[in-house]
Each structure stands twice: as structure tokens, then as C-alpha cells.
ROTILO-349711 format. One record per residue: residue number from 1; residue in three letters; x negated, y, z of N, C-alpha, C, O in turn. Coordinates in Angstrom, 3 decimals, always signed. Each point is the difference from the previous one (the first is absolute). Layout:
N
+-----+-----+----------+----------+----------+----------+----------+----------+----------+----------+----------+----------+----------+----------+
!   k !   r !      n_X !      n_Y !      n_Z !     ca_X !     ca_Y !     ca_Z !      c_X !      c_Y !      c_Z !      o_X !      o_Y !      o_Z !
+-----+-----+----------+----------+----------+----------+----------+----------+----------+----------+----------+----------+----------+----------+
! NUM ! Ala !        X !        Y !        Z !        X !        Y !        Z !        X !        Y !        Z !        X !        Y !        Z !
...
+-----+-----+----------+----------+----------+----------+----------+----------+----------+----------+----------+----------+----------+----------+
END
This chain:
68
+-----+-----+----------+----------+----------+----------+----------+----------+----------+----------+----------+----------+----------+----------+
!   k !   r !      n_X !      n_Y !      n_Z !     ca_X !     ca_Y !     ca_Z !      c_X !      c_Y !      c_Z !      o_X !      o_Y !      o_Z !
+-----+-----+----------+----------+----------+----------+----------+----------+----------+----------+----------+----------+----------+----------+
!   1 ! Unk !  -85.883 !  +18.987 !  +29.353 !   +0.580 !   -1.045 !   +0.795 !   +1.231 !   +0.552 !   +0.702 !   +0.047 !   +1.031 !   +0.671 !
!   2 ! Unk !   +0.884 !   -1.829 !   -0.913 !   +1.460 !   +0.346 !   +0.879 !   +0.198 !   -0.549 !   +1.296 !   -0.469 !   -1.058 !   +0.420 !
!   3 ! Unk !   +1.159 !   +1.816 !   +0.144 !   +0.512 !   -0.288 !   +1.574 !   +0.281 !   -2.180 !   +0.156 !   -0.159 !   -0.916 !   +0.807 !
!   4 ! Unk !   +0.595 !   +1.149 !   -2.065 !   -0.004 !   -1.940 !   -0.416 !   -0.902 !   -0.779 !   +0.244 !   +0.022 !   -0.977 !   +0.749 !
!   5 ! Unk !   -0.972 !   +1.439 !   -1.465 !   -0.973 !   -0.783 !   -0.108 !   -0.913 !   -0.591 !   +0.869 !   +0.155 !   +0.717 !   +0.988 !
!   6 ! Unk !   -0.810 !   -1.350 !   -0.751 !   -0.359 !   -0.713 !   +1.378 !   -1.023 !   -0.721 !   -1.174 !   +0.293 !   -0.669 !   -0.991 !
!   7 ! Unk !   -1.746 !   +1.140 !   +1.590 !   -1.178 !   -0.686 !   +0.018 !   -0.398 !   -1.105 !   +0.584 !   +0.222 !   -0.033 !   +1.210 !
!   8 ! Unk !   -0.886 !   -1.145 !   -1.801 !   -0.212 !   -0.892 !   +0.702 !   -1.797 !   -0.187 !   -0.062 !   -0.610 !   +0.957 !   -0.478 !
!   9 ! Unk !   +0.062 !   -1.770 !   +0.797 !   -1.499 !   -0.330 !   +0.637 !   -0.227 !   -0.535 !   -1.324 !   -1.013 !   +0.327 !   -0.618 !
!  10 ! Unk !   +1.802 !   -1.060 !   +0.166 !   -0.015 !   -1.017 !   -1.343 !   -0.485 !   +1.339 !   -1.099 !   -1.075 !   +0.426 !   -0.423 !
!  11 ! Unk !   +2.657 !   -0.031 !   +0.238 !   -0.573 !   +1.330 !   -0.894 !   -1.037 !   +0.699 !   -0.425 !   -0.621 !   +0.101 !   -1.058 !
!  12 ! Unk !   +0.557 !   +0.487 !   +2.413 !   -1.376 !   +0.635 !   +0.313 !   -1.553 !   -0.781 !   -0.622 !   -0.967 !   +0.236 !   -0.724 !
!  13 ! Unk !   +1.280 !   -0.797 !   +1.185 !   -1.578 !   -1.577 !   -0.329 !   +0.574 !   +0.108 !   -1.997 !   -0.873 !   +0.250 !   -0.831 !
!  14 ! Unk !   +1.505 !   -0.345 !   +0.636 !   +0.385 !   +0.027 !   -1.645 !   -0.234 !   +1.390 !   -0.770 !   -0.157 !   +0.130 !   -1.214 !
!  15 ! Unk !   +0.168 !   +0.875 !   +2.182 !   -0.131 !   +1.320 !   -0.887 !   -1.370 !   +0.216 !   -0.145 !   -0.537 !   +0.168 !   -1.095 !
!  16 ! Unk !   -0.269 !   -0.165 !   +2.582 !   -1.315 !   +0.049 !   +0.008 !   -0.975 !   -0.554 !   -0.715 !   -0.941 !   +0.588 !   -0.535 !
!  17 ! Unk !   +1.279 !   -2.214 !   +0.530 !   -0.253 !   -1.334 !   -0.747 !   -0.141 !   +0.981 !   -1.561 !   -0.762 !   +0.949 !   -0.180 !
!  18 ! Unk !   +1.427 !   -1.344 !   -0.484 !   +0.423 !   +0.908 !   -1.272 !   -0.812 !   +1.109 !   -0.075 !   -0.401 !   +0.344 !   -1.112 !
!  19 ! Unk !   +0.106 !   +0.238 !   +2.031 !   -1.609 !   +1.112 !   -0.446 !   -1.269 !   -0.220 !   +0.337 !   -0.991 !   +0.721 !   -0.120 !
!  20 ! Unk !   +1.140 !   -1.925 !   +0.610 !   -0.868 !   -0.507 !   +0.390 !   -0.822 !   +0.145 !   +1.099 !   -1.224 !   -0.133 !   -0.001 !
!  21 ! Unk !   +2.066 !   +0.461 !   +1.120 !   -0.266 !   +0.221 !   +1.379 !   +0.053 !   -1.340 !   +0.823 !   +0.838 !   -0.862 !   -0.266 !
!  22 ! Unk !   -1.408 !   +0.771 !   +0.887 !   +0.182 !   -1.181 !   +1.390 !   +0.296 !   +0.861 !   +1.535 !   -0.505 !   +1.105 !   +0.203 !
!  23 ! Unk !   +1.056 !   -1.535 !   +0.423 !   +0.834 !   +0.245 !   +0.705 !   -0.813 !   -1.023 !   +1.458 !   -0.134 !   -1.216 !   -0.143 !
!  24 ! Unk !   -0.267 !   +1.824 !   +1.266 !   -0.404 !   -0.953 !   +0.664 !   +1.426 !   -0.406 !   +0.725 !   +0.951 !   +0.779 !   +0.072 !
!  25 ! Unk !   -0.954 !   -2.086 !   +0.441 !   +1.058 !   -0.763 !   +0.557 !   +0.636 !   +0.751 !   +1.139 !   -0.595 !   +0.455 !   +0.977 !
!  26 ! Unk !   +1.879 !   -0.386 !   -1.233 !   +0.898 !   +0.932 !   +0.934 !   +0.100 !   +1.186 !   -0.223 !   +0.592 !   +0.765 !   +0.761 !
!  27 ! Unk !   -1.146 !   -0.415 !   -1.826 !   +0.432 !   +1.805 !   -0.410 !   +0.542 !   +0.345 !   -0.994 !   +0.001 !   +1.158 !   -0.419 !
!  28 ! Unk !   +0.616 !   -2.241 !   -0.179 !   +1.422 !   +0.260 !   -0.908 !   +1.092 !   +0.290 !   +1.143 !   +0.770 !   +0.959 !   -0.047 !
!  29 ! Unk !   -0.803 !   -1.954 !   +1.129 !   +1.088 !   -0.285 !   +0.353 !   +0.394 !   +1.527 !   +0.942 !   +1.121 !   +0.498 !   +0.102 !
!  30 ! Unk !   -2.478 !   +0.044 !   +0.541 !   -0.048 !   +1.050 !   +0.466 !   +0.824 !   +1.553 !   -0.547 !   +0.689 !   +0.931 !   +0.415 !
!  31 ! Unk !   -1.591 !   -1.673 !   -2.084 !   +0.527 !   +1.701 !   -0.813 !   +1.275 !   +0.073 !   -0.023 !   +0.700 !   +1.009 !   +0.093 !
!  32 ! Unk !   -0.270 !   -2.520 !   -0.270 !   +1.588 !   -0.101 !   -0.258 !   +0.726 !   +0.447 !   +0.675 !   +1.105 !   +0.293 !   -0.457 !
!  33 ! Unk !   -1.424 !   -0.034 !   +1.896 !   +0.679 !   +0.527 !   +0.958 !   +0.044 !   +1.185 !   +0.337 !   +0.972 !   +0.720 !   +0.227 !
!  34 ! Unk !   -2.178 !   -0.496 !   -0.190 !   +0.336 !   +1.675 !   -0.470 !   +0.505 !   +0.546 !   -0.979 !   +0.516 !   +1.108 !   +0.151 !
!  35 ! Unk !   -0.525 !   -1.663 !   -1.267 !   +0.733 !   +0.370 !   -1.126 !   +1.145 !   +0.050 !   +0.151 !   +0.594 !   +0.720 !   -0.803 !
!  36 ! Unk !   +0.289 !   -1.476 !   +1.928 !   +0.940 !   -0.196 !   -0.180 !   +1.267 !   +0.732 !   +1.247 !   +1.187 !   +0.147 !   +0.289 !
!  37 ! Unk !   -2.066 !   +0.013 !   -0.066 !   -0.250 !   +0.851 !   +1.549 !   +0.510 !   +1.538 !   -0.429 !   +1.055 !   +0.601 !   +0.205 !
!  38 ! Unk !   -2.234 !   -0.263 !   -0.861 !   +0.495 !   +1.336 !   -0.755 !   +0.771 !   +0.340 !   -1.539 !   -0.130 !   +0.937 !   -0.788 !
!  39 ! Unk !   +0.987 !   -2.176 !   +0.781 !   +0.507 !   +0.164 !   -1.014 !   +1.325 !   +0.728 !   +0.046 !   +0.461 !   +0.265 !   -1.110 !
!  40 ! Unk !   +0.150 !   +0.062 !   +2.013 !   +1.006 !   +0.679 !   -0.039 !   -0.261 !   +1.438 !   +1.060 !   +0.860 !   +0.452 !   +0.755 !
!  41 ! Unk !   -2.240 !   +0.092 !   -0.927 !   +0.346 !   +1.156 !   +0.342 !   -0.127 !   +0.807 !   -1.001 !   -0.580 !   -0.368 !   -1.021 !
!  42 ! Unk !   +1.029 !   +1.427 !   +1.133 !   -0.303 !   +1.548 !   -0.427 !   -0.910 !   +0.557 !   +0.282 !   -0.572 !   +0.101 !   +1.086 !
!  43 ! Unk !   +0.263 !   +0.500 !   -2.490 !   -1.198 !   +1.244 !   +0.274 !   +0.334 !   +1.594 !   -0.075 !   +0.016 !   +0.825 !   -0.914 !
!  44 ! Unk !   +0.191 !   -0.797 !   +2.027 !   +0.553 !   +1.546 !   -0.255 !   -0.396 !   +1.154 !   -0.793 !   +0.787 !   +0.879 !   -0.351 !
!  45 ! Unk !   -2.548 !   -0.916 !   -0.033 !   -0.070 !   +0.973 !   -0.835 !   +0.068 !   -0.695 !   -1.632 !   -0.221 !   +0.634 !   -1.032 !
!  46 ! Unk !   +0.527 !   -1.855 !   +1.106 !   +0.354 !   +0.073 !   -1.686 !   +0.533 !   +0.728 !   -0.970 !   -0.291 !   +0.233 !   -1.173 !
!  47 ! Unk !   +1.534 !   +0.226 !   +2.260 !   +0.943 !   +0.933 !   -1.191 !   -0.074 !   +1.327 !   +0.010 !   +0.626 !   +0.781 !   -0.717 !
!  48 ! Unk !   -1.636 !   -0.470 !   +1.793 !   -1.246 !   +1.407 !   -0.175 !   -0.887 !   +0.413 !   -1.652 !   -0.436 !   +1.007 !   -0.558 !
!  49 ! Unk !   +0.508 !   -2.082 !   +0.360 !   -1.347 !   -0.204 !   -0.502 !   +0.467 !   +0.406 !   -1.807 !   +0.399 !   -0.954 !   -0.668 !
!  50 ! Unk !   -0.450 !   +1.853 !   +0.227 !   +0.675 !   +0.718 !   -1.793 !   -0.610 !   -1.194 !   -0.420 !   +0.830 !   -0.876 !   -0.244 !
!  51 ! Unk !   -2.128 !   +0.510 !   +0.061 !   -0.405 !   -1.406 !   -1.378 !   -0.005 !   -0.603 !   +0.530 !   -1.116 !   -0.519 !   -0.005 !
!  52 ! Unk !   +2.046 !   -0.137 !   +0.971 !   +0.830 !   -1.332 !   +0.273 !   +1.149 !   -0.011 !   -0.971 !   +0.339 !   -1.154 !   -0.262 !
!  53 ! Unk !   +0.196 !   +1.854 !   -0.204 !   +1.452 !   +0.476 !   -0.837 !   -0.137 !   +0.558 !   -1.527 !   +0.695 !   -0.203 !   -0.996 !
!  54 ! Unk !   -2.090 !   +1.135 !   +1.246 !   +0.050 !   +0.246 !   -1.751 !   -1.539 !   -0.141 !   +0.246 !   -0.729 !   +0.529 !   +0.839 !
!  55 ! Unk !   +0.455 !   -1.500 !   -1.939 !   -1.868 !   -0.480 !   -0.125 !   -0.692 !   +1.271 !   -0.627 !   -1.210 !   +0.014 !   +0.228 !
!  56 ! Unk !   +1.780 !   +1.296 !   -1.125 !   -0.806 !   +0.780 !   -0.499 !   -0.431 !   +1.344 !   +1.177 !   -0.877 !   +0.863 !   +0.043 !
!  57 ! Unk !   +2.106 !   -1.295 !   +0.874 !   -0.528 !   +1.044 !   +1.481 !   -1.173 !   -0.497 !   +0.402 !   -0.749 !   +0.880 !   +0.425 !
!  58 ! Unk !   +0.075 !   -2.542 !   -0.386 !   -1.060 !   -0.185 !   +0.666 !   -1.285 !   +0.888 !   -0.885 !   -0.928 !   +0.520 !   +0.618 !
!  59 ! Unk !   +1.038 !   -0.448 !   -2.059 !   -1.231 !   +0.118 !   -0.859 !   -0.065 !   +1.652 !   +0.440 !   -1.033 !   +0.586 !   +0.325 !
!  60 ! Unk !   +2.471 !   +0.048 !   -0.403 !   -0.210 !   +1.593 !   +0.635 !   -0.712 !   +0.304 !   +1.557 !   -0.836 !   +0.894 !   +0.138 !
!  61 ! Unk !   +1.305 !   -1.790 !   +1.033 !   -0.487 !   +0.086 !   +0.843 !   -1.337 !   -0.317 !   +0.255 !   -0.498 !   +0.474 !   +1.021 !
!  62 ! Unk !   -0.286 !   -1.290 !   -1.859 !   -1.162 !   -0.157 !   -0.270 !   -0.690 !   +1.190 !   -0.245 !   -0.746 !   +0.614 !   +0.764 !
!  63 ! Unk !   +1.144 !   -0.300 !   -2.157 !   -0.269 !   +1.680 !   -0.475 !   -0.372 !   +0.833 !   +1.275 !   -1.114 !   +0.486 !   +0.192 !
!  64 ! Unk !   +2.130 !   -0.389 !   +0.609 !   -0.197 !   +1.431 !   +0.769 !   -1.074 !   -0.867 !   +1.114 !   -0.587 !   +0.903 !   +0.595 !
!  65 ! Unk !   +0.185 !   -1.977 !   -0.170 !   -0.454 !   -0.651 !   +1.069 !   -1.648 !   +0.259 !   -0.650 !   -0.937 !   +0.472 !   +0.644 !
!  66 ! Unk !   +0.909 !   -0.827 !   -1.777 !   -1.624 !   +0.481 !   -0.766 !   -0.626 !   +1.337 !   +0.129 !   +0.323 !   +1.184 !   -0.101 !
!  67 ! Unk !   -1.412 !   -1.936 !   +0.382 !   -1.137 !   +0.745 !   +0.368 !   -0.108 !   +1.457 !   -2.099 !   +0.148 !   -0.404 !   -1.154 !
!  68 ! Unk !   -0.413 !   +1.776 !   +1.582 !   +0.217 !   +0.684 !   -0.930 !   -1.350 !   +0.793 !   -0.797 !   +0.197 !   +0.723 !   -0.976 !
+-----+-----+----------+----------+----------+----------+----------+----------+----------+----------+----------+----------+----------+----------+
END
């Protein structure tokens, strides 16, 4: 999701809907706001993070994280 984009209650009720979630009344409109809320911040350790950038660093970092 981009800094653009702007969630709505409607939406929300349509994505959930579609997996077949129900949603009790007023907590689309809720998520939406938080969603939207934190849509333009930053996460500072994202660009910390090696398999954020190359996916075969995550399967290595796995490697060394396993139990031996």
C-alpha cells in the first residue's frame, strides 16, 4: 500500500467479505483508520533487515538460526 492509498470501511467489509470473514459493525471503519493512520510511516529497521533485499539471505539466515 502507498502513501496514496486511503482505505475505506467499504473496502475493508469487501476484502474480509471475500474470505469469508464478518466483521462486527464498526470495525471496518475502525481498521480503516488505523490503516490509514499508519500508512505513511516508516519503519526504521526495514532497511536493516539483508532478506528484506535479497530473499536467499533469509533461507541462509535461517541456516545459521537452526538448531544443530
Amino acid at each position: 500500500m502507498t502513501a496514496e492509498t486511503h482505505w475505506t470501511a467499504e473496502a475493508l467489509e469487501n476484502v474480509f467479505d471475500a474470505q469469508g470473514l464478518r466483521l462486527a459493525p464498526g470495525r471496518a471503519a475502525k481498521i480503516a483508520a488505523g490503516l490509514n493512520a499508519s500508512a505513511g510511516l516508516t519503519d526504521p529497521l526495514l532497511g536493516a533487515l539483508e532478506f528484506e533485499t535479497d530473499p536467499a539471505a533469509y533461507a541462509l539466515a535461517l541456516s545459521r538460526c537452526s538448531a544443530k
